[in-house]
C-alpha positions as CSV (number, residue, x, y, z in Angstrom):
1,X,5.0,13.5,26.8
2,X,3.5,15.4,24.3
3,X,-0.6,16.0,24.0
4,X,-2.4,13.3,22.1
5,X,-2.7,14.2,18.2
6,X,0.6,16.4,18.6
7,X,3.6,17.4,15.9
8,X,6.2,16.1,16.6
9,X,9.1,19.3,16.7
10,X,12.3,17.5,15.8
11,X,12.6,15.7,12.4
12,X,13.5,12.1,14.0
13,X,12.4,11.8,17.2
14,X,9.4,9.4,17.6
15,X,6.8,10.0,20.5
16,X,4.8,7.5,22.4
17,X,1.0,7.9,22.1
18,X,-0.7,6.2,25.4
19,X,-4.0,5.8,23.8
20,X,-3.1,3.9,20.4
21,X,-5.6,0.7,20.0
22,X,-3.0,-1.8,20.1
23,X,-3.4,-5.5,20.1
24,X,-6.6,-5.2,17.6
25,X,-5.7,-8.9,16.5
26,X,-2.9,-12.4,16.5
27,X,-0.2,-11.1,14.8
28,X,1.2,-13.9,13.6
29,X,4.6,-15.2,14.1
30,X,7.6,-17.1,12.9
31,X,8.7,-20.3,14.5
32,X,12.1,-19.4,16.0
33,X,14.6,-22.3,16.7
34,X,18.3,-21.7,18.2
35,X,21.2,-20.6,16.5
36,X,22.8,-24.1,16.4
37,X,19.9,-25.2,14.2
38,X,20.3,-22.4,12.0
39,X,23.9,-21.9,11.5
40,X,25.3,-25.4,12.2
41,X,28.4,-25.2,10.5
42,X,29.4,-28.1,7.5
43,X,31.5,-30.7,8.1
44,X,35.3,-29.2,8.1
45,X,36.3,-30.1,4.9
46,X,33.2,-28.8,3.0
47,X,33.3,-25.6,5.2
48,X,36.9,-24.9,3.7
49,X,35.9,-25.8,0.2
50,X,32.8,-24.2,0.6
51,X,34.4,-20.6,1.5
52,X,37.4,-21.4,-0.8
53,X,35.3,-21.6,-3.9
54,X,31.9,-19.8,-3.2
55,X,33.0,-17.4,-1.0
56,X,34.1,-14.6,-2.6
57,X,31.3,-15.2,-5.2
58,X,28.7,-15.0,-2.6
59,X,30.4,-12.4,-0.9
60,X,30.7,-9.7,-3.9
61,X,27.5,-10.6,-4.8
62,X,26.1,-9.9,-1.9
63,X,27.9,-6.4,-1.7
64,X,26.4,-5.8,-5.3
65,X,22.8,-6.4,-4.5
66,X,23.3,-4.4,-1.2
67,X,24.6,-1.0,-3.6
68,X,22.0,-1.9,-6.1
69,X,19.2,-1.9,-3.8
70,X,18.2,1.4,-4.4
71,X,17.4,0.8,-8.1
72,X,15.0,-0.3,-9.7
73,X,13.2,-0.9,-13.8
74,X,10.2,-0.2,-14.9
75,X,7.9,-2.0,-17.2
76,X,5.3,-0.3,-19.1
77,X,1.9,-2.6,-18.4
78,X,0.3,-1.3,-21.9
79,X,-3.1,0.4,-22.5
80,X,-5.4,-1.2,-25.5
81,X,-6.4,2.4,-25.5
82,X,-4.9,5.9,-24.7
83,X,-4.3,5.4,-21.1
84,X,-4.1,3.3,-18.5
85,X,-4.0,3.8,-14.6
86,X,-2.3,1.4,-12.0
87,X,-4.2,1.3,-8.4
88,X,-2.9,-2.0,-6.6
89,X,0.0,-4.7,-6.7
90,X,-0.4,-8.1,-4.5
91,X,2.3,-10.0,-3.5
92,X,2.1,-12.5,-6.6
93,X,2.7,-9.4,-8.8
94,X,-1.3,-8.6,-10.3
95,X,-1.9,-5.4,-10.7
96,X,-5.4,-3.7,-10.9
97,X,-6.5,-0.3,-11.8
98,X,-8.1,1.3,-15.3
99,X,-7.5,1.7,-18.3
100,X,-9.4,2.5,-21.9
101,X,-10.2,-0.3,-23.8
102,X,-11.6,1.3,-26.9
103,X,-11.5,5.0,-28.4
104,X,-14.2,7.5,-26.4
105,X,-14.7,5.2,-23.6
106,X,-14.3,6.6,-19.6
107,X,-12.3,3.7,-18.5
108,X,-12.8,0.1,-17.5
109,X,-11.4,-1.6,-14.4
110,X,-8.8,-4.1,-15.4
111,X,-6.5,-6.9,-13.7
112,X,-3.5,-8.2,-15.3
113,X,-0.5,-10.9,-14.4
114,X,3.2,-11.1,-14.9
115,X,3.3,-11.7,-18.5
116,X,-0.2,-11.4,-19.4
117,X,-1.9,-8.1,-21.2
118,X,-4.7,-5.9,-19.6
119,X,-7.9,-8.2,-19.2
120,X,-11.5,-6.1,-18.9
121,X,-13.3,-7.0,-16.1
122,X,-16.4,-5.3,-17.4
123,X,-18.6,-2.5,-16.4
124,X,-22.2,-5.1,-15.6
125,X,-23.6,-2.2,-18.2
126,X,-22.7,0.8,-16.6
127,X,-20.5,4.0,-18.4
128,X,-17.9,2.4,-16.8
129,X,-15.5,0.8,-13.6
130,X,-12.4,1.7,-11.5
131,X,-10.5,-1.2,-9.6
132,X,-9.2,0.1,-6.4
133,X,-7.5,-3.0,-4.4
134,X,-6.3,-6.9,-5.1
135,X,-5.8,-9.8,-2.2
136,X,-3.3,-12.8,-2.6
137,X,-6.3,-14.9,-4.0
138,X,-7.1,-12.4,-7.1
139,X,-10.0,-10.6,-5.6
140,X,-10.6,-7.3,-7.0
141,X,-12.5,-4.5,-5.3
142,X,-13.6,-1.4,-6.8
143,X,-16.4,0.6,-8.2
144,X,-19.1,0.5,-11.1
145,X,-20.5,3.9,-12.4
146,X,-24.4,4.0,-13.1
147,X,-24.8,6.9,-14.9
148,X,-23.6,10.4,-15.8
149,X,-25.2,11.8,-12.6
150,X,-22.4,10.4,-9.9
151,X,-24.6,7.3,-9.3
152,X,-21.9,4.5,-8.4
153,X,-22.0,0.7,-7.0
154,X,-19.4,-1.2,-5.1
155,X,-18.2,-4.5,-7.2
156,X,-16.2,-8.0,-5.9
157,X,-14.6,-9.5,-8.8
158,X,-13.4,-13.2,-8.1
159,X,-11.8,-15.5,-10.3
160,X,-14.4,-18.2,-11.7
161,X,-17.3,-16.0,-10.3
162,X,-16.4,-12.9,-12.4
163,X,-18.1,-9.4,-11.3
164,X,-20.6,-9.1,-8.8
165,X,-22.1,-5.5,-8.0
166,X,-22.6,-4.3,-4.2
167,X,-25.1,-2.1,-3.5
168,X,-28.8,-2.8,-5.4
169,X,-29.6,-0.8,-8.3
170,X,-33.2,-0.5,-7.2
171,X,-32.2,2.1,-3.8
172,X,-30.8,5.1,-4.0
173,X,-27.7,4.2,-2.4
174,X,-24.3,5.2,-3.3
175,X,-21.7,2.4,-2.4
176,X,-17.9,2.8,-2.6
177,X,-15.7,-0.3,-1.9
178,X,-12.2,0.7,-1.1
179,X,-10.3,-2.2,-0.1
180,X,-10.6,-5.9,0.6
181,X,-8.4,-8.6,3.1
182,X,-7.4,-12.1,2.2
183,X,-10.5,-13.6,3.2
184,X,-12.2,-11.4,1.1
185,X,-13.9,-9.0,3.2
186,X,-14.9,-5.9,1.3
187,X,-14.8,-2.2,3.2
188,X,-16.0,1.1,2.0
189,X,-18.9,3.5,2.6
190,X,-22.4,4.1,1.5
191,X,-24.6,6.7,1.4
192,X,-28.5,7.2,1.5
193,X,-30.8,9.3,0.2
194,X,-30.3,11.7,3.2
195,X,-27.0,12.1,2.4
196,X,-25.3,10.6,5.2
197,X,-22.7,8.1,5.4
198,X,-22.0,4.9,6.7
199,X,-19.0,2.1,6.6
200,X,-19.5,-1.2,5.6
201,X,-18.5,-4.5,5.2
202,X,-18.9,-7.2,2.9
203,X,-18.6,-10.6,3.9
204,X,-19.4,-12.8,1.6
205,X,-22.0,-14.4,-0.1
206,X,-22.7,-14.3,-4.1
207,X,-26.6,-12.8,-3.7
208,X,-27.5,-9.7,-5.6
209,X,-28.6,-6.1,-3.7
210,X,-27.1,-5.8,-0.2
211,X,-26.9,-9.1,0.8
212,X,-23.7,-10.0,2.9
213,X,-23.0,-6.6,3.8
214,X,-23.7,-4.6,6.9
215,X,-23.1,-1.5,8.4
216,X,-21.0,-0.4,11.1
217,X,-21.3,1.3,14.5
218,X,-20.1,4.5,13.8
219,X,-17.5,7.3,15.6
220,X,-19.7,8.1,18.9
221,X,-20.8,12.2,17.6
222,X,-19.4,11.9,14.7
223,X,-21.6,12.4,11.3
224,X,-19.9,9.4,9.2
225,X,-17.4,7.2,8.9
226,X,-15.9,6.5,5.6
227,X,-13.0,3.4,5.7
228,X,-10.0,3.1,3.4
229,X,-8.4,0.0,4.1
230,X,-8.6,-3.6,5.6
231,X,-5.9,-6.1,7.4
232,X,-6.1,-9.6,7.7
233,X,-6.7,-9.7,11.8
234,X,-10.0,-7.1,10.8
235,X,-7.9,-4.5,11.9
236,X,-9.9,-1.3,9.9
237,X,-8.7,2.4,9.6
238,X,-10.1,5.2,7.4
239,X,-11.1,9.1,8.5
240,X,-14.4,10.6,10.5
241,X,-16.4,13.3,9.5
242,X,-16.2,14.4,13.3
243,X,-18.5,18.0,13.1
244,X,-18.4,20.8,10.5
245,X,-15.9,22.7,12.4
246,X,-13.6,20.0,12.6
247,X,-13.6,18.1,10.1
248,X,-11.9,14.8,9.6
249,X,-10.2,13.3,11.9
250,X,-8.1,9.5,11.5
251,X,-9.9,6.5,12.8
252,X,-8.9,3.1,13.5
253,X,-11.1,0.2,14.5
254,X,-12.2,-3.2,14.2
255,X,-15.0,-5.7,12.6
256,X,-15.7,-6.6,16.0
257,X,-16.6,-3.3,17.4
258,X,-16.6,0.2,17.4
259,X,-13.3,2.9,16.2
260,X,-11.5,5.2,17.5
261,X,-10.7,8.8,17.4
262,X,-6.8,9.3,16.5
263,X,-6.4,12.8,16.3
264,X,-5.9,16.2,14.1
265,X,-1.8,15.2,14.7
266,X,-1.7,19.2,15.1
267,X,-3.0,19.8,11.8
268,X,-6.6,20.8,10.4
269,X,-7.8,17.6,9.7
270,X,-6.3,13.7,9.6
271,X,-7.1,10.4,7.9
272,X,-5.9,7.0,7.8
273,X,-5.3,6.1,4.5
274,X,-3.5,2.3,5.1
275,X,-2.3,-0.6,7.1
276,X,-0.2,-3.6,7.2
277,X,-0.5,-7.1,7.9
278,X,1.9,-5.9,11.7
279,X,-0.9,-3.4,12.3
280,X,1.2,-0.1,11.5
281,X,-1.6,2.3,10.3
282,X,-0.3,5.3,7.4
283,X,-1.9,9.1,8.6
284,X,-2.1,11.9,6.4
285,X,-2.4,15.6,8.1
286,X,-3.7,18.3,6.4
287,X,-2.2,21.7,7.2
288,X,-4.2,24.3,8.8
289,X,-3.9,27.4,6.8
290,X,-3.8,25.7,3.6
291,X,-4.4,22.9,1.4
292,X,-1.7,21.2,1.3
293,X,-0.3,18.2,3.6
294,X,2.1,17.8,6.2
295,X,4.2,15.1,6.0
296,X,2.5,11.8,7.0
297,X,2.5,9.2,9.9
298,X,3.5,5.7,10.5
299,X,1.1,5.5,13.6
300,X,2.5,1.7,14.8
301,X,1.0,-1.1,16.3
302,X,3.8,-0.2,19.0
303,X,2.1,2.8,20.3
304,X,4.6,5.4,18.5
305,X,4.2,8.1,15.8
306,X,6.8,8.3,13.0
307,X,7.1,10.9,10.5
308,X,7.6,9.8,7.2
309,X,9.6,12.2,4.8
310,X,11.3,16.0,4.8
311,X,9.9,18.0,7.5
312,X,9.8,20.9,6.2
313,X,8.4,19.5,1.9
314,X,5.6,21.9,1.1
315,X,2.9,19.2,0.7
316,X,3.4,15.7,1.4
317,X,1.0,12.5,1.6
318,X,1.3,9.1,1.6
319,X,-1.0,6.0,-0.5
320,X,0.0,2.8,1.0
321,X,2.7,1.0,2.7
322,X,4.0,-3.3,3.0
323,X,4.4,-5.6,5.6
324,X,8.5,-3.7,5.6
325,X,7.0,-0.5,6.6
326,X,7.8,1.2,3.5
327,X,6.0,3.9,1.7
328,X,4.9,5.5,-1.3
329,X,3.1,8.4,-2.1
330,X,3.1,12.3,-3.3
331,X,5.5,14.9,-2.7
332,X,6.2,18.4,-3.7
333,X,9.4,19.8,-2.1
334,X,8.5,23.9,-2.7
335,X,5.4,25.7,-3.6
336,X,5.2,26.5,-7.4
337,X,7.9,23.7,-8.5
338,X,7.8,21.5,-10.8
339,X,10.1,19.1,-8.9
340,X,7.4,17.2,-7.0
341,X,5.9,13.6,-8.1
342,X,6.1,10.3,-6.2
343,X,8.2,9.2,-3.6
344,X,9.7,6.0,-1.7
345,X,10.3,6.0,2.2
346,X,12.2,3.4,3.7
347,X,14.2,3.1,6.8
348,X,17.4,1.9,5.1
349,X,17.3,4.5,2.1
350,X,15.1,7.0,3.3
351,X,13.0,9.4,1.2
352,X,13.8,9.2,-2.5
353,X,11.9,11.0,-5.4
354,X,10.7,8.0,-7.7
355,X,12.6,9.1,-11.0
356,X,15.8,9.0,-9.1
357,X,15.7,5.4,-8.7
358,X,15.2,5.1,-12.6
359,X,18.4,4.0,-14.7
360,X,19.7,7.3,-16.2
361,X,17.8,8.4,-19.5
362,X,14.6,7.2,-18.4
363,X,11.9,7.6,-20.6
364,X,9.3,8.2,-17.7
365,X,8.2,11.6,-16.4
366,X,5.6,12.8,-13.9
367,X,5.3,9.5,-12.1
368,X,2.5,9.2,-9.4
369,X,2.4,6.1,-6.9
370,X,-0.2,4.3,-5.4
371,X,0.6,1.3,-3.7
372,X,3.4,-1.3,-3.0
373,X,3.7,-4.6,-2.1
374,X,5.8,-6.9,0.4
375,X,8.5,-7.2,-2.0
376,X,8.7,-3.7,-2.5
377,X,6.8,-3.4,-5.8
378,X,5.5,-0.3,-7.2
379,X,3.0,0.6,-9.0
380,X,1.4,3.7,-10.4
381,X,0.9,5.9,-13.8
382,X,3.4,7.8,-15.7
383,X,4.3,9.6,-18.7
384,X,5.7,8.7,-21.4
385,X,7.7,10.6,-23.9
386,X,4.6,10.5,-26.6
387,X,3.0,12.7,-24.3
388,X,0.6,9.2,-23.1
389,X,-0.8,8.0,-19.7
390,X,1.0,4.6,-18.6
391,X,0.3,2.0,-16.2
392,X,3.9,0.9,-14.6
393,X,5.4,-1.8,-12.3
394,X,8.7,-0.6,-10.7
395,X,10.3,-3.5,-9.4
396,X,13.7,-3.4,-7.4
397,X,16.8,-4.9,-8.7
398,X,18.0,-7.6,-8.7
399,X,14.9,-8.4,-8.1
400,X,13.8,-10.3,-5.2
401,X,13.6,-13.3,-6.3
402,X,17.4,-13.2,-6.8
403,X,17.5,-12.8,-3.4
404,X,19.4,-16.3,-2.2
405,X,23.0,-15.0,-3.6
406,X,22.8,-12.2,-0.8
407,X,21.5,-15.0,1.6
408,X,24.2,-17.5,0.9
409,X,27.3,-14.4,1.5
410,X,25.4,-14.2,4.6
411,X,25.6,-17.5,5.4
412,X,29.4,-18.2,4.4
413,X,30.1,-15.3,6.3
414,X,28.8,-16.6,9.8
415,X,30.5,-20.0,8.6
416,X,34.0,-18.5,7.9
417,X,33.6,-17.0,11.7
418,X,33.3,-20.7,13.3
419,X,36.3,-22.7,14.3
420,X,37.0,-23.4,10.5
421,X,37.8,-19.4,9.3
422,X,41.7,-20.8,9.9
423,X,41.2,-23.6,7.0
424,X,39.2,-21.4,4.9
425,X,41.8,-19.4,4.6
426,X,44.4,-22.1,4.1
């Protein structure tokens, strides 16, 4: 077994690592019942009309969505402005980000909703704001700007509350809220006037300044601890600034207590940029004689390392991954070329180049991906062929809610395989 933090050598071999937190929460799970229950057969005569009639519908529908599954549109989200920027998809389709609202301006955070436009969610008077991350109840985290100097404030945005700044205006304390969970706790860093760092949590509360946050134990030795995303069972991951020389290394931890130390993963430095609702954590590795990125790691709740993407791409990194373990992220195949942008990795297709799951003649270029949801959602920014900056939302198709076609062939195929195949095909 290979040393903890080590490269794996051969492109798809997984390795163990003994000292992965595992178990950091309940990880929830489905009611099972037997097979009986869930494949009872009809009645004989309905079975054989059944597969008669909506069999081969099912069935070549079924076989269509399978070949179509690695395609997917694209919908322009709009910009009342010049640009816009996509940062974050729930599973009910919002999307957050930034965008200009009027000529000149720097950017405000928005949110919008299938079918809706771009809605402002304000700047509290600062230059301006950048959402970062949406839960299933509309939450919005992200960050206000101060002033021209760097100043910045966390903010919670929650329907019928509106915004609400984190961090107090009247300290000299820089706050940077990254992520939030379904029961809207808020996780980032600050730092003080020294200049040192610190994670945080908010959890809850409407009060002004710092109330309903607190800081958390930091990486034993380590100078700071700066956290990137959240799960539901307070499972928390994000990077340590370990020493000078070393630089940052990936940590995972909990609300409860303390983190952990993951590794360089034989690289120069490491960091956890997201997890899932299983507790499978995403790792960037920074190469060691340059600045560029090895490919990235589904570190699992299992214990095991998994490379994500070409082993050999010049720079590779990923930005977020679903409850499926897919990915998405940045890639450039070979120094100097101009073929790189963002990718999709999943364990059915593989690693695919964004554009190449377009339709042919896209009007998209350059597109960049930063996060995707459980239905396999993506969004990110673009351009288009006028040379603008476009929010998108790629979306598979058929899309998932026409899902139940490839669910009934399924079913009618275990049917036609119980006593009654003979009268189907009579």
């Amino acid at each position: 077994m290979p040393p903890h933090g080590a490269v794996l050598t051969q492109e798809d071999s997984v390795t163990p690592l003994p000292d992965f937190p595992r178990n950091f929460g309940p990880r929830p799970r489905a009611p099972t019942a037997p097979p009986s229950a869930l494949f009872r057969p009809p009645p004989r005569r309905l079975a054989g009309r059944l597969c008669r009639v909506l069999g081969p519908v099912s069935l070549a529908a079924a076989a269509a969505s399978a070949a179509a599954a690695a395609s997917y549109s694209i919908h322009d989200l709009g910009t009342p402005g010049l640009w816009s920027r996509a940062r974050d998809i729930n599973n009910l389709g919002q999307v957050v980000g930034e965008a200009q609202f009027s000529p000149g301006d720097p950017g405000h955070a928005f949110l919008h909703s299938p079918g809706g436009v771009l809605q402002d969610l304000g700047t509290l008077g600062g230059p301006s704001s950048r959402a970062s991350a949406i839960n299933e109840r509309g939450q919005v985290s992200g960050l206000l700007r101060t002033g021209d100097d760097g100043g910045h404030r966390g903010f919670l945005y929650s329907p019928g509350a509106g915004l609400q700044a984190l961090g107090s205006s009247d300290r000299p304390v820089k706050v940077t809220a990254e992520a939030l969970n379904n029961h809207g706790h808020v996780v980032g860093h600050l730092v003080g006037d020294t200049g040192s760092s610190a994670a945080f949590v908010y959890s809850g509360g409407l009060g002004s300044a710092l109330s309903g946050m607190s800081e958390l134990p930091g990486l034993p030795g380590a100078q700071g601890v700066a956290l990137r995303a959240i799960n539901d069972s307070g499972l928390i991951v994000g990077h340590a600034e370990v020493d000078n020389v070393t630089g940052r290394h990936a940590v995972v931890g909990t609300l409860a207590g303390g983190f952990r130390d993951l590794g360089s993963f034989g690289g120069r430095e490491s960091s956890a940029v997201a997890v899932n609702q299983r507790g499978d954590v995403l790792v960037n590795v920074r190469d060691i004689d340059a600045n560029t990125y090895l490919r990235p790691y589904l570190y699992g709740s299992d214990g095991i390392a998994r490379p994500v993407g070409p082993a050999h791409a010049y720079t590779l990194f990923g930005e977020d991954l679903n409850a499926r373990g897919q990915v998405v992220g940045y890639a450039q195949l070979q120094p100097g070329s101009t073929e790189g942008g963002g990718f999709l990795h999943t364990t059915e297709q593989g690693f695919n180049f964004l554009r190449d799951l377009l339709p042919p003649g896209s009007s998209w270029s350059e597109l960049s991906a930063f996060a995707i949801n459980d239905h396999g959602q993506i969004v990110g920014d673009g351009v288009m062929r006028d040379g603008g900056v476009r929010a998108f939302l790629m979306t598979p198709v058929p899309e998932p809610a026409s899902g139940w076609l490839l669910v009934a062939g399924i079913l009618l195929t275990v049917w036609r395989r119980q006593a009654d195949f003979a009268r189907c095909k009579g």
